[in-house]
C-alpha positions in Angstrom: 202.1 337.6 153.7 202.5 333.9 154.5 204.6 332.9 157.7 207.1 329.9 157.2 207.4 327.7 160.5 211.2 326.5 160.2 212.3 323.0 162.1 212.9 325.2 165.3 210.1 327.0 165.5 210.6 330.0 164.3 208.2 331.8 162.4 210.2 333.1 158.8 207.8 335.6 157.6 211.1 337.9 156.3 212.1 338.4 152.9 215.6 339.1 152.2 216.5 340.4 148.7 219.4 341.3 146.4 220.6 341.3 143.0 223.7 339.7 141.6 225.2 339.5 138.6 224.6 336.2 136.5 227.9 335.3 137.1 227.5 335.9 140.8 224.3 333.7 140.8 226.4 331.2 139.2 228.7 331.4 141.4 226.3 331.0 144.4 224.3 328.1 142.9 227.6 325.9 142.3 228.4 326.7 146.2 224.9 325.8 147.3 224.7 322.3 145.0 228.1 321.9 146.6 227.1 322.3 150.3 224.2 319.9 149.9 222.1 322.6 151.8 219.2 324.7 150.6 219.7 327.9 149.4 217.8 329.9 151.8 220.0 327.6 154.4 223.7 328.0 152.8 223.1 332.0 152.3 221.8 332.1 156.0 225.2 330.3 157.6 227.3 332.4 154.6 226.0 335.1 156.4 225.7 334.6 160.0 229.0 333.3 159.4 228.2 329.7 160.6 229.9 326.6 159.7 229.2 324.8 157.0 229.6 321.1 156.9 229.4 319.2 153.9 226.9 315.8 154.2 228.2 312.9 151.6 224.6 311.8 149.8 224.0 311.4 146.4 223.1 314.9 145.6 226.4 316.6 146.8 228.4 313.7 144.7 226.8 314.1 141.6 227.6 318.1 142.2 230.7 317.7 142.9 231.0 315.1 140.0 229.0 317.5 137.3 231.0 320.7 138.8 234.4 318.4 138.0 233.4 317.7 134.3 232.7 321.1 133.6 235.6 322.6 135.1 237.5 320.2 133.3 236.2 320.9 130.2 237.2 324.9 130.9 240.4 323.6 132.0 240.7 322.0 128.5 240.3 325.6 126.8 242.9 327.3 129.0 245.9 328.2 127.9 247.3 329.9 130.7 245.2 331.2 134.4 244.5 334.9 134.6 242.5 337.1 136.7 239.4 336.4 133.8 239.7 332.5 135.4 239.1 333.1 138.8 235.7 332.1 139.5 236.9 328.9 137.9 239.9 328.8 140.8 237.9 329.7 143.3 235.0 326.8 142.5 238.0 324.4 142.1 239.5 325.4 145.5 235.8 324.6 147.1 235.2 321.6 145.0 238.6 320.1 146.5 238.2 321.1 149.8 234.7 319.7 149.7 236.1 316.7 148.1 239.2 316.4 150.8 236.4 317.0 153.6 234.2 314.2 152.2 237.3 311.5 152.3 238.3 312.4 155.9 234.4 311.7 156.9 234.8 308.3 154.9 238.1 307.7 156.6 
């Protein structure tokens, strides 16, 4: 097995796995595009429950810019919200919140 020195010098030679859903993984890989972070990173601080803070760069804009059109476009198809939509609520809620977070750092 290969060991993985991190930037603090810690030896990662455990592997972590689960499954999820397709919409789960989905769901997770908007989050992590979102956060800017890896994903071995934004699942780490999910789970140790440690803060995550949003870094503006041109990565997490054009997320948060793609993640916009598309939810837009769904938006567009919607006649009403209903429990089917809330994945979509829930990555709006994040995409604002990331959004408000990245004005207030620009402010």
């Amino acid at each position: 097995m290969e060991k993985n020195l991190d930037s603090k010098g810690r030896w990662r030679n455990k592997i972590v796995a689960f499954r999820v859903s397709t919409e789960e993984a989905e769901q997770i890989d908007a989050c992590v595009r979102l956060s800017g972070l890896s994903k071995q990173d934004y699942i780490i601080k999910r789970l140790t429950d440690r803060e995550i803070v949003v870094q503006g760069n041109p990565r997490v804009y054009k997320a948060l810019r793609n993640q916009m059109a598309a939810i837009y476009e769904e938006l567009k198809h919607l006649e009403k919200c209903s429990e089917e939509n809330e994945e979509l609520l829930s990555t709006l809620r994040l995409v604002a919140e990331t959004l408000y977070g990245l004005k207030g750092e620009n402010e």
